[in-house]
Structures are given as structure tokens and as C-alpha cells.
Backbone as JSON Lines, residues from 0, in Angstrom:
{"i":0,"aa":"X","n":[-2.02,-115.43,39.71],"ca":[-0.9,-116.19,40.23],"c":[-0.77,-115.99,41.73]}
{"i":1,"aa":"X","n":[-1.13,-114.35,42.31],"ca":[-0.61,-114.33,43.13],"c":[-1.9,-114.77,44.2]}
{"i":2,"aa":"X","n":[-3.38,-114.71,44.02],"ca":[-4.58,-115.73,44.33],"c":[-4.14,-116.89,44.63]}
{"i":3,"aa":"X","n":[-3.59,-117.49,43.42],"ca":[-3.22,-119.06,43.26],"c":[-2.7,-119.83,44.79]}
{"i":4,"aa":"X","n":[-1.73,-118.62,45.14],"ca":[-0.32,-118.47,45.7],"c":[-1.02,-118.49,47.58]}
{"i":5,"aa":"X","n":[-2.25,-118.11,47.52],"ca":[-2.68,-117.68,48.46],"c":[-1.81,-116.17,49.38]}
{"i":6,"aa":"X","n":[-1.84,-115.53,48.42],"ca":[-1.48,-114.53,48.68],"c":[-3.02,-113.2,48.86]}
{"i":7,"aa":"X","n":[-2.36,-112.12,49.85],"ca":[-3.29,-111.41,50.01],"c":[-2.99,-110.32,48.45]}
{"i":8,"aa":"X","n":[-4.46,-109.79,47.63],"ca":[-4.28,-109.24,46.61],"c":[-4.84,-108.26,46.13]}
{"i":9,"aa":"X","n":[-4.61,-107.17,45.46],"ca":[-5.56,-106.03,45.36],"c":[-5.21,-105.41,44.01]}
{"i":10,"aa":"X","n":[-6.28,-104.82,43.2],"ca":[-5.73,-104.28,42.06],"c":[-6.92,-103.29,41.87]}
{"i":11,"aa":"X","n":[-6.41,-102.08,41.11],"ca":[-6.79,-100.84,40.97],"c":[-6.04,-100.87,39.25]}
{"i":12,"aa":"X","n":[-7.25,-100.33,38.42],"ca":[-7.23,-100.37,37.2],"c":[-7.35,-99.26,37.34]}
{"i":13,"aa":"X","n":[-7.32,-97.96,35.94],"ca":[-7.55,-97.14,35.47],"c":[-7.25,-97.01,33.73]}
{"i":14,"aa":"X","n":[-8.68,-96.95,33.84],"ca":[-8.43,-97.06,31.95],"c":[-9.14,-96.06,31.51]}
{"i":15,"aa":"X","n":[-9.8,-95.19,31.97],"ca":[-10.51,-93.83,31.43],"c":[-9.93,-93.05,30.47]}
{"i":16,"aa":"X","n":[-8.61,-92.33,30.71],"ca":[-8.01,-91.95,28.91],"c":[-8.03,-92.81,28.24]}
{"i":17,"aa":"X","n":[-8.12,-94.02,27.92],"ca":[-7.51,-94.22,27.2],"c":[-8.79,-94.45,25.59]}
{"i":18,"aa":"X","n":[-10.11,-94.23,25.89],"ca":[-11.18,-93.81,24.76],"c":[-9.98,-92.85,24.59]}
{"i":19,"aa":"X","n":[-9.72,-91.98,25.12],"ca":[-9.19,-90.37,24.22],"c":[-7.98,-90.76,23.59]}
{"i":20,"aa":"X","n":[-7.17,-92.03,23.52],"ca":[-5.79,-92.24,23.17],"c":[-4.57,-92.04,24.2]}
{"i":21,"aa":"X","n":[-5.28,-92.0,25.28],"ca":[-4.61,-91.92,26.14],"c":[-3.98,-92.94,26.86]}
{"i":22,"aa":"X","n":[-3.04,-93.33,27.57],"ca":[-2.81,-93.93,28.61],"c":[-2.93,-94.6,29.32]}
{"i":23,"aa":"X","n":[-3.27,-96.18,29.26],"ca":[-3.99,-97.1,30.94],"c":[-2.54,-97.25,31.44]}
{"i":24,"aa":"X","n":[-3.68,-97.52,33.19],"ca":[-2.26,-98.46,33.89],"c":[-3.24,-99.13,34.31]}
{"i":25,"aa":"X","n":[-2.51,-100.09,35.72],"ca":[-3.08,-101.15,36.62],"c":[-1.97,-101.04,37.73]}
{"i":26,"aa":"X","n":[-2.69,-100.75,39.07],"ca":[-2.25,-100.79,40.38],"c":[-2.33,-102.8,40.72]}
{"i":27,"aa":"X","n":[-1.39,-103.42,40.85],"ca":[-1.25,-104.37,41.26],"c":[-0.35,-104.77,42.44]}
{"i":28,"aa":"X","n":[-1.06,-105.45,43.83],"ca":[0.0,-105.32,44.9],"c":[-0.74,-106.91,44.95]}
{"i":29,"aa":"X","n":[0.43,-107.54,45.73],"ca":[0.21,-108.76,46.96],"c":[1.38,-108.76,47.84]}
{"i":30,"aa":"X","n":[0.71,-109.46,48.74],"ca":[1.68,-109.34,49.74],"c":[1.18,-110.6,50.86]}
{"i":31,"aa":"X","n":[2.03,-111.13,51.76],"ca":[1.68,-112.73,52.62],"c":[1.03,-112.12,53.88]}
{"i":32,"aa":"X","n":[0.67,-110.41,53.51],"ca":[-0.31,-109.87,55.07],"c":[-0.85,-108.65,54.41]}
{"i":33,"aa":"X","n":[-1.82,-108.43,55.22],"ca":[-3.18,-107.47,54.95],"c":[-2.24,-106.3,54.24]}
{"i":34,"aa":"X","n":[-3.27,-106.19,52.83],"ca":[-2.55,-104.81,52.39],"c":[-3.45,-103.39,52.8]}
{"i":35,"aa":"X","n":[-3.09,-102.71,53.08],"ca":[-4.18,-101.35,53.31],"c":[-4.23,-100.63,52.56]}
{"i":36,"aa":"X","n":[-3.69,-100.17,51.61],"ca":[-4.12,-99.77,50.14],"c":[-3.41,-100.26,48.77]}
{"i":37,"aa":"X","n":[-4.92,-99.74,48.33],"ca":[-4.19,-100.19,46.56],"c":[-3.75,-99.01,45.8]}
{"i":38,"aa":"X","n":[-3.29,-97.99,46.62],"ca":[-2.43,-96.63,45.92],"c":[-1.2,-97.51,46.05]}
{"i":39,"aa":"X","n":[-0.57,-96.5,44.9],"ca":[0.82,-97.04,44.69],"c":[2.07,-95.78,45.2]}
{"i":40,"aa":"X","n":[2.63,-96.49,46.42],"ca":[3.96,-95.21,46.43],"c":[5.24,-95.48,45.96]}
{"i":41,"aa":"X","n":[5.33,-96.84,45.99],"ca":[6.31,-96.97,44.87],"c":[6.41,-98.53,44.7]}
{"i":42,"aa":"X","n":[7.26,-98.37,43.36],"ca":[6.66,-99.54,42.41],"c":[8.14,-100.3,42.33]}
{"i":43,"aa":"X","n":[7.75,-101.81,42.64],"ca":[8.42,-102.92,42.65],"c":[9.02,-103.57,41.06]}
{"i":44,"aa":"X","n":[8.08,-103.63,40.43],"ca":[8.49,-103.62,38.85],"c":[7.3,-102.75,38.32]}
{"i":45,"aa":"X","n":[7.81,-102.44,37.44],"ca":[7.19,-101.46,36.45],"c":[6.89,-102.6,34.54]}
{"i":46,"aa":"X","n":[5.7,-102.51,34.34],"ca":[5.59,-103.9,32.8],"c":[5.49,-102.2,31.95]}
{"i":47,"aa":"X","n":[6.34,-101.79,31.51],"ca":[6.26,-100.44,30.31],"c":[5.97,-100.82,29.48]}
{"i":48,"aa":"X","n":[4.43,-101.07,28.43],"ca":[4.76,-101.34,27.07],"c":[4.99,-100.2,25.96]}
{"i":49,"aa":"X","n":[5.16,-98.76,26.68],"ca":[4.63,-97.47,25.66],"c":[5.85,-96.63,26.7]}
{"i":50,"aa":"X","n":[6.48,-95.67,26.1],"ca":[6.94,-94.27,26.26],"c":[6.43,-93.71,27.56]}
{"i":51,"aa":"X","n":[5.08,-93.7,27.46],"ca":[4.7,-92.14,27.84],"c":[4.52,-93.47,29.07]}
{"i":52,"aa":"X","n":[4.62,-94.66,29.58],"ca":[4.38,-95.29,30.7],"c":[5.83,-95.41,31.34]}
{"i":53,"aa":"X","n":[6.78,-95.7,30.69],"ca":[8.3,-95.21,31.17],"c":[8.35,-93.54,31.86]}
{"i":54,"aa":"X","n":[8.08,-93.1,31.2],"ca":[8.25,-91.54,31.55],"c":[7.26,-90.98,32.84]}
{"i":55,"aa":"X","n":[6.23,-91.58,33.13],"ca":[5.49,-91.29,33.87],"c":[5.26,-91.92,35.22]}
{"i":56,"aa":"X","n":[5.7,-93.52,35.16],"ca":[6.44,-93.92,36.28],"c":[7.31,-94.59,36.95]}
{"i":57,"aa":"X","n":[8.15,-94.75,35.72],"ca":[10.04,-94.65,36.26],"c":[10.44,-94.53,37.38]}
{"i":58,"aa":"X","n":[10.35,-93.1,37.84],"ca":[10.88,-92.59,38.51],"c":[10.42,-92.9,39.69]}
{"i":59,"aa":"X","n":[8.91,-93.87,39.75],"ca":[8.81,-94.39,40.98],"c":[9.09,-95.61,41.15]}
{"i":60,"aa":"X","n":[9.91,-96.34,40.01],"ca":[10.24,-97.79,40.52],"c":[11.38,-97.46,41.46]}
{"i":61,"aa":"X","n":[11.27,-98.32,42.85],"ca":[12.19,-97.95,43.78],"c":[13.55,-99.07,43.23]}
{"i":62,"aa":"X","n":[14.63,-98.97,43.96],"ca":[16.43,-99.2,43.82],"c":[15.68,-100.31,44.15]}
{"i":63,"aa":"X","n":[16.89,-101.24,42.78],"ca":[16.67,-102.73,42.66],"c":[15.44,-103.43,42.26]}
{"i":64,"aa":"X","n":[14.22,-101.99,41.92],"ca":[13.11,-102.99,41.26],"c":[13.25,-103.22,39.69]}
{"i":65,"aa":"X","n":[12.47,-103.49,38.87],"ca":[12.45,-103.92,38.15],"c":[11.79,-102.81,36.43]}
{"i":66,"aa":"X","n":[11.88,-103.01,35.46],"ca":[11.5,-101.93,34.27],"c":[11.46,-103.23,33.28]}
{"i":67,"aa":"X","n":[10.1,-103.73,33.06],"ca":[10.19,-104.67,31.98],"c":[9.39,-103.82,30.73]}
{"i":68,"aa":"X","n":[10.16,-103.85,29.45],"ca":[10.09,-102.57,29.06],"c":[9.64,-103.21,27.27]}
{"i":69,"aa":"X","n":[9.17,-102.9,26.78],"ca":[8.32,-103.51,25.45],"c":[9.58,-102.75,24.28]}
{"i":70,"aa":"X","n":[10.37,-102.93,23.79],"ca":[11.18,-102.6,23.06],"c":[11.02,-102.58,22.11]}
{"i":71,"aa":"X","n":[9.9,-103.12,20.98],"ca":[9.57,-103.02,20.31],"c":[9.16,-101.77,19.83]}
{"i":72,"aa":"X","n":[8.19,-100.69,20.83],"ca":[7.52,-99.52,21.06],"c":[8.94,-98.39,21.66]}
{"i":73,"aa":"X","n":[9.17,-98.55,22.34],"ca":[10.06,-97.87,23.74],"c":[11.51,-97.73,22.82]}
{"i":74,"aa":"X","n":[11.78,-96.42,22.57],"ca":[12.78,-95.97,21.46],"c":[14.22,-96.91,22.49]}
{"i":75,"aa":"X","n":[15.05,-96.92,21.68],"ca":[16.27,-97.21,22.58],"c":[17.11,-96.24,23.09]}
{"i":76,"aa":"X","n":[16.63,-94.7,23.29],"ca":[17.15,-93.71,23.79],"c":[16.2,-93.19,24.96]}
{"i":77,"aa":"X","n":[15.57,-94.13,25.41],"ca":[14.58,-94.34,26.39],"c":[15.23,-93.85,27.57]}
{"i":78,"aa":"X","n":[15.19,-93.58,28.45],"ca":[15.69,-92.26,30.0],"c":[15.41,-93.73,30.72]}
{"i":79,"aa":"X","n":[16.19,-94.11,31.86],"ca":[15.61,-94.88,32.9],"c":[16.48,-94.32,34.34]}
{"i":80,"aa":"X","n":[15.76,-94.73,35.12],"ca":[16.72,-94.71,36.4],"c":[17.58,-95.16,36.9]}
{"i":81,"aa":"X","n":[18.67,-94.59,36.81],"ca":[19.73,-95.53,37.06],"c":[19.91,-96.61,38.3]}
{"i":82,"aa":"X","n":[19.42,-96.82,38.71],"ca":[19.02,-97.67,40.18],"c":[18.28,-98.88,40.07]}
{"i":83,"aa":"X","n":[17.61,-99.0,38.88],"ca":[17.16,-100.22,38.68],"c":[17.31,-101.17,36.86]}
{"i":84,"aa":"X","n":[16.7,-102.3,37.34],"ca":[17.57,-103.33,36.1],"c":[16.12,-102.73,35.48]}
{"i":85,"aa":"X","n":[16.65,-103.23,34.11],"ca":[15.86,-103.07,32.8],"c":[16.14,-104.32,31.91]}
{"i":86,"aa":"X","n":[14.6,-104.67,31.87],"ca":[14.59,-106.05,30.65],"c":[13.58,-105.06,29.52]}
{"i":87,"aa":"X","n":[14.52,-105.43,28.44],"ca":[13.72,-105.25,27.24],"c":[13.38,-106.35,26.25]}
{"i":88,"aa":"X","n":[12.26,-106.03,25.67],"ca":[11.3,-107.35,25.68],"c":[10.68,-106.78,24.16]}
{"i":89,"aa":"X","n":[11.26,-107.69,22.91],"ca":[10.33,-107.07,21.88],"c":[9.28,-107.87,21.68]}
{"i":90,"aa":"X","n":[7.95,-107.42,22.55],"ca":[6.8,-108.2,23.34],"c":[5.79,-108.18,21.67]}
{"i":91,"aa":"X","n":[6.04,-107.13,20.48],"ca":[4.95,-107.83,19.4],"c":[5.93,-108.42,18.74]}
{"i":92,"aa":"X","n":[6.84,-108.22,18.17],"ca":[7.53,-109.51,17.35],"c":[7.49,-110.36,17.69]}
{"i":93,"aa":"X","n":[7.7,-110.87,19.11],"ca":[8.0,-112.44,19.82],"c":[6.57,-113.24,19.39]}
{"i":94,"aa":"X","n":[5.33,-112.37,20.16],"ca":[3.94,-112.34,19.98],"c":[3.54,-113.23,18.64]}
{"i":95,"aa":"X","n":[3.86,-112.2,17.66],"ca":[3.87,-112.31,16.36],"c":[4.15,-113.46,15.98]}
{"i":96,"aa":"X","n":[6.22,-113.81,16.66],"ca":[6.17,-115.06,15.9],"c":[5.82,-116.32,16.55]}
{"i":97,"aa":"X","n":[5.17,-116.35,17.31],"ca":[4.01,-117.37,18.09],"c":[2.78,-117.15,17.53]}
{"i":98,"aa":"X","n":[2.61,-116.54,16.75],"ca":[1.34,-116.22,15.81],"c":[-0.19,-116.11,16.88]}
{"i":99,"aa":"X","n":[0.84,-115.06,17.77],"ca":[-0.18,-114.6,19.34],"c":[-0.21,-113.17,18.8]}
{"i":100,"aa":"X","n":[-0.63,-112.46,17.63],"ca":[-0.73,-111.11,17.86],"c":[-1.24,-110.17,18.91]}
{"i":101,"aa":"X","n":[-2.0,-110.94,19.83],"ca":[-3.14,-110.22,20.79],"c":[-1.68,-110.68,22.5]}
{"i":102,"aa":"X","n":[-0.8,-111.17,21.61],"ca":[-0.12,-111.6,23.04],"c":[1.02,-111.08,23.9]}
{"i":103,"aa":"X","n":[1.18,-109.93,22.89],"ca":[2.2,-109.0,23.45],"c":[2.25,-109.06,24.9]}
{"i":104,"aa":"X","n":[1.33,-108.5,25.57],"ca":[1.27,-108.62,27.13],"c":[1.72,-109.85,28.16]}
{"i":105,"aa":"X","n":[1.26,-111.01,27.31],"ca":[1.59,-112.33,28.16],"c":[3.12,-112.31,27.6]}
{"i":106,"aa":"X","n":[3.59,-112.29,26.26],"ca":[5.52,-111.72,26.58],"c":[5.65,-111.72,27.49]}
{"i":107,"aa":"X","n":[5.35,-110.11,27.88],"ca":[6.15,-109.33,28.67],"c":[5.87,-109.98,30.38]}
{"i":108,"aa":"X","n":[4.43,-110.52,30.35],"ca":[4.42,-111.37,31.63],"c":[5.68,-112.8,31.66]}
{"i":109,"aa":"X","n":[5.74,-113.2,30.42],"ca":[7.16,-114.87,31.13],"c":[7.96,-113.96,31.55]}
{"i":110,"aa":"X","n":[8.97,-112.66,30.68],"ca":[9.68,-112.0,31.05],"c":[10.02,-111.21,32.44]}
{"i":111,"aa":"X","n":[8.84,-111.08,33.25],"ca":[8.14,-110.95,34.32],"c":[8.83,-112.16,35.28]}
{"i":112,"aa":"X","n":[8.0,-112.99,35.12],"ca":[8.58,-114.29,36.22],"c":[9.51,-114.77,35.4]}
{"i":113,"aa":"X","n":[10.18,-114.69,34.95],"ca":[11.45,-115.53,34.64],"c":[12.87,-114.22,35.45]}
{"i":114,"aa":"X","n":[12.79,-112.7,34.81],"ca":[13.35,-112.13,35.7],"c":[12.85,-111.41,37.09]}
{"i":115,"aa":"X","n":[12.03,-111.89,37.54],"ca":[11.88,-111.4,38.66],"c":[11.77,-112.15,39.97]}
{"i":116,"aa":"X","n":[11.31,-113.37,39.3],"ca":[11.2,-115.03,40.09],"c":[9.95,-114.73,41.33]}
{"i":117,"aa":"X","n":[9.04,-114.48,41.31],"ca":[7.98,-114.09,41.82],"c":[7.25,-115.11,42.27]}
{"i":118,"aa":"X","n":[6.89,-115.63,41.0],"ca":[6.33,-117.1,41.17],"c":[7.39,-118.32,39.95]}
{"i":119,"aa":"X","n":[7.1,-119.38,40.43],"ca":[8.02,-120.71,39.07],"c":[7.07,-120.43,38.01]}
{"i":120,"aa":"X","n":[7.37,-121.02,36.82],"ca":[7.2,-120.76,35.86],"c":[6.05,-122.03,35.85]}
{"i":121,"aa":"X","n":[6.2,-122.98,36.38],"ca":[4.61,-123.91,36.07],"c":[4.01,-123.16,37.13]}
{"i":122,"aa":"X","n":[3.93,-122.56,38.37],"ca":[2.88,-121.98,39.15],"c":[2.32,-120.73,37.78]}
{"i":123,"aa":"X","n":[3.36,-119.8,37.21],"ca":[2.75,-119.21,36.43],"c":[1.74,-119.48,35.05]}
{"i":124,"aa":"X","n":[2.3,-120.9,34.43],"ca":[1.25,-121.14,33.23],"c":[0.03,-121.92,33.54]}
{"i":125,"aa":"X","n":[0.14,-122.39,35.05],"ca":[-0.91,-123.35,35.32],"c":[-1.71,-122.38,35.58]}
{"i":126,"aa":"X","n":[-1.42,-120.94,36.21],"ca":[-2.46,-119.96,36.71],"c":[-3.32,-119.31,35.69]}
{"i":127,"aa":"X","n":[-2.09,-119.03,34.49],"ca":[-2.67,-118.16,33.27],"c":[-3.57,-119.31,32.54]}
{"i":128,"aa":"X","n":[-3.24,-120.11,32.3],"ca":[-3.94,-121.16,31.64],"c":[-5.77,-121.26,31.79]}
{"i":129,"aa":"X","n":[-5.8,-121.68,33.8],"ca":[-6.5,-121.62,34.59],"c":[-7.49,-120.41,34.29]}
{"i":130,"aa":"X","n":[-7.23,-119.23,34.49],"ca":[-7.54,-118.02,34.03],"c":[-8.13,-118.2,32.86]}
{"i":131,"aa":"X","n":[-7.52,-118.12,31.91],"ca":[-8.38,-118.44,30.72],"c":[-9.72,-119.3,30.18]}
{"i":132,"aa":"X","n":[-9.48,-120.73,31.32],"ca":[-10.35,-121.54,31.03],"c":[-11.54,-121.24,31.92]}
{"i":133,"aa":"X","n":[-11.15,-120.41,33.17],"ca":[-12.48,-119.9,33.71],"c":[-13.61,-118.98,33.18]}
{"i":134,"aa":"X","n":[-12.9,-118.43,31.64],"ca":[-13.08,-117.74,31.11],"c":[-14.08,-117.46,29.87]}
{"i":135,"aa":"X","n":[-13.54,-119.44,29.58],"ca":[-13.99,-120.08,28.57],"c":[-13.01,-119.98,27.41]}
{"i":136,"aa":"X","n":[-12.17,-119.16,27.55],"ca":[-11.34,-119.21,26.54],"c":[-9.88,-119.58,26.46]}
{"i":137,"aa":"X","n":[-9.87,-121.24,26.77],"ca":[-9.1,-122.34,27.13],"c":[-8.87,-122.7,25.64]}
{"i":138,"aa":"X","n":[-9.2,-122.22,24.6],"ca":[-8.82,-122.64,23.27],"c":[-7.26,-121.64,22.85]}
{"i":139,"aa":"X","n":[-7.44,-120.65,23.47],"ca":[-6.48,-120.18,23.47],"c":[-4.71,-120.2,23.98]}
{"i":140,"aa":"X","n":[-5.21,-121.5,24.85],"ca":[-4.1,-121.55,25.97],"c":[-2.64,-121.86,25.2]}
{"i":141,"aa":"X","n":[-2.8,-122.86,23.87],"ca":[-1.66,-123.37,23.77],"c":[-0.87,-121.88,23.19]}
{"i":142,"aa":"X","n":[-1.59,-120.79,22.75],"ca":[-0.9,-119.64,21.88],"c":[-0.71,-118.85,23.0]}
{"i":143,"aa":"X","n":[-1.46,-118.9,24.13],"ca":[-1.19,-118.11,25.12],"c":[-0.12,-118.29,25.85]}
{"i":144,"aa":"X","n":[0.33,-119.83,25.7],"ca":[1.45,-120.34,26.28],"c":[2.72,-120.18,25.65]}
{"i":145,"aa":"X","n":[2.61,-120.09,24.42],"ca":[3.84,-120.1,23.6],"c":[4.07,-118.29,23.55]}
{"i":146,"aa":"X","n":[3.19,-117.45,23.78],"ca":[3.65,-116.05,23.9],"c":[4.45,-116.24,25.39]}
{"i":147,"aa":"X","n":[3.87,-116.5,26.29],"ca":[4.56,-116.28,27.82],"c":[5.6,-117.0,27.82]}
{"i":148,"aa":"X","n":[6.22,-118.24,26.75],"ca":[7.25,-118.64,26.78],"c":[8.12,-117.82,26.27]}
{"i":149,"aa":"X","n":[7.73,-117.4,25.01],"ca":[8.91,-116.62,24.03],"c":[9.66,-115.33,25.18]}
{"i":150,"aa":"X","n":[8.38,-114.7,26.0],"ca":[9.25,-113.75,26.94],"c":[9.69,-114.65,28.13]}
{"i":151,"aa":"X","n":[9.4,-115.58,28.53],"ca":[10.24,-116.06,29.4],"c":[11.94,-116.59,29.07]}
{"i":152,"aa":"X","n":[12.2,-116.38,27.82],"ca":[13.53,-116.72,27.33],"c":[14.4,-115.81,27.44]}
{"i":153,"aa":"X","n":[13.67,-114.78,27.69],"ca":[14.12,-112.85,27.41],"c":[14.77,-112.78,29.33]}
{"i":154,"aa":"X","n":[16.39,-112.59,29.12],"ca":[16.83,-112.1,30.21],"c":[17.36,-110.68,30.63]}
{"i":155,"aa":"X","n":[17.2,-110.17,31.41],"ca":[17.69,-108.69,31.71],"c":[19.37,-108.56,31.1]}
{"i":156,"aa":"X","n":[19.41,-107.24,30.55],"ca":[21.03,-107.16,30.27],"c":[21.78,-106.49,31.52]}
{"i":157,"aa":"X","n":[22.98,-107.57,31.64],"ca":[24.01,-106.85,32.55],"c":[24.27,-105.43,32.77]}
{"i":158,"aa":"X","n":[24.44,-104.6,33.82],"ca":[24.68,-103.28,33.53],"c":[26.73,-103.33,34.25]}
């Protein structure tokens, strides 16, 4: 999206625990000027789909960013920082009932641009769509679409 956008973009994966049961993330930045790294010092929204990803970097989403948080997984006695909003997102049921089991993630992405307004919501499905079909796997789009809708319906609760 944020390519699409002509935005400058950088991403840093790490998925090595997670053979052991461990843990992935993804370092994702853009920005409308040169970024100089893809370390993260602190985080604008945080996509939590697991516990141990709340707990580990929470505490660096800075005041007023964002905790889009998989509720499905993520107990409701979940710790957050008080400084920033929290959308909870039950990202496999919704999934599920779009009969997107594999779509949990794109949930929690409408939920994403719908509360965070980053990009519009056709810049976002034309991109994901796009994505997919570069992919070859443009058969997927209409289920891929109806997961990123079901979380785009999902609004943050008032605090």
C-alpha cells in the first residue's frame, strides 16, 4: 500500500524462532522521505495477534499510537499501556465466517486502515488485491477481500 502510495519503504522480518514455536515479528516503516533505518525505536501501531507479542512490544508503542490486538487469542485481562487506543479484533472468527481461515491477518489489516486511516480503503484493497495477483494468486482475492472487510467494520472502543 504504502509502495502503491509512492511512499519511501522498508521492512525487516524476523522469523527464526518461530521453527522452535516461537515468536515472529515484522519491522515495517514508510515515510514521504529517506528512512535511515529499519530498526524500530518506537512503534506507531503495533498488529498483536498472540500474548507474548503484546507483552513484548507494548511498551514500545509510543502515546496515541495504535494496539490492533487479535482477541480471539489475547486473553481479555491483557496489560496495555495506558497511552494508547486499543482495537480488538476477533481476527479467526471474522476469518472463519468469510470462510477465509488462512485470513486472520488480512482482518486485522481492514481493522488497520479503517482505524488508523493510513491509506482509504479502495487504495487499500486495490493494493492487496494487486499483491496477490502479482502473485498469481488472484483466485483468492474475492475471500481475501471479504476477510479485510469483516475487520474493517471493527472500530476501536472508547476509553
Amino acid at each position: 500500500m504504502a509502495v502503491d502510495s509512492d511512499k519511501e519503504v522498508t521492512w525487516m522480518p524476523a522469523y527464526g524462532p518461530t521453527m522452535r514455536g516461537g515468536t515472529a515479528h515484522s519491522v515495517v516503516k514508510f515515510s514521504d522521505s529517506i528512512i535511515g533505518s529499519p530498526n524500530m525505536e518506537e512503534i506507531d501501531i503495533l498488529v498483536a495477534m498472540n500474548s507474548p507479542s503484546v507483552d513484548a512490544y507494548g511498551a514500545l508503542v509510543k502515546e496515541g499510537g495504535y494496539i490492533i490486538v487479535n482477541s480471539d487469542i489475547v486473553a481479555d485481562q491483557q496489560q496495555y499501556p495506558d497511552n494508547v487506543n486499543i482495537v480488538k479484533v476477533p481476527c479467526i472468527t471474522l476469518a472463519g465466517k468469510v470462510n477465509n481461515p488462512k485470513g486472520a491477518n488480512l482482518v486485522a489489516i481492514g481493522a488497520l486502515i479503517r482505524n488508523c486511516e493510513l491509506f482509504t480503503r479502495e487504495q487499500a484493497l486495490l493494493s492487496m488485491n494487486r499483491f496477490f495477483k502479482d502473485k498469481g494468486k488472484e483466485k483468492f482475492n474475492e475471500l481475501n477481500t471479504a476477510a479485510f472487510e469483516s475487520g474493517y467494520d471493527i472500530q476501536r472502543e472508547e476509553k
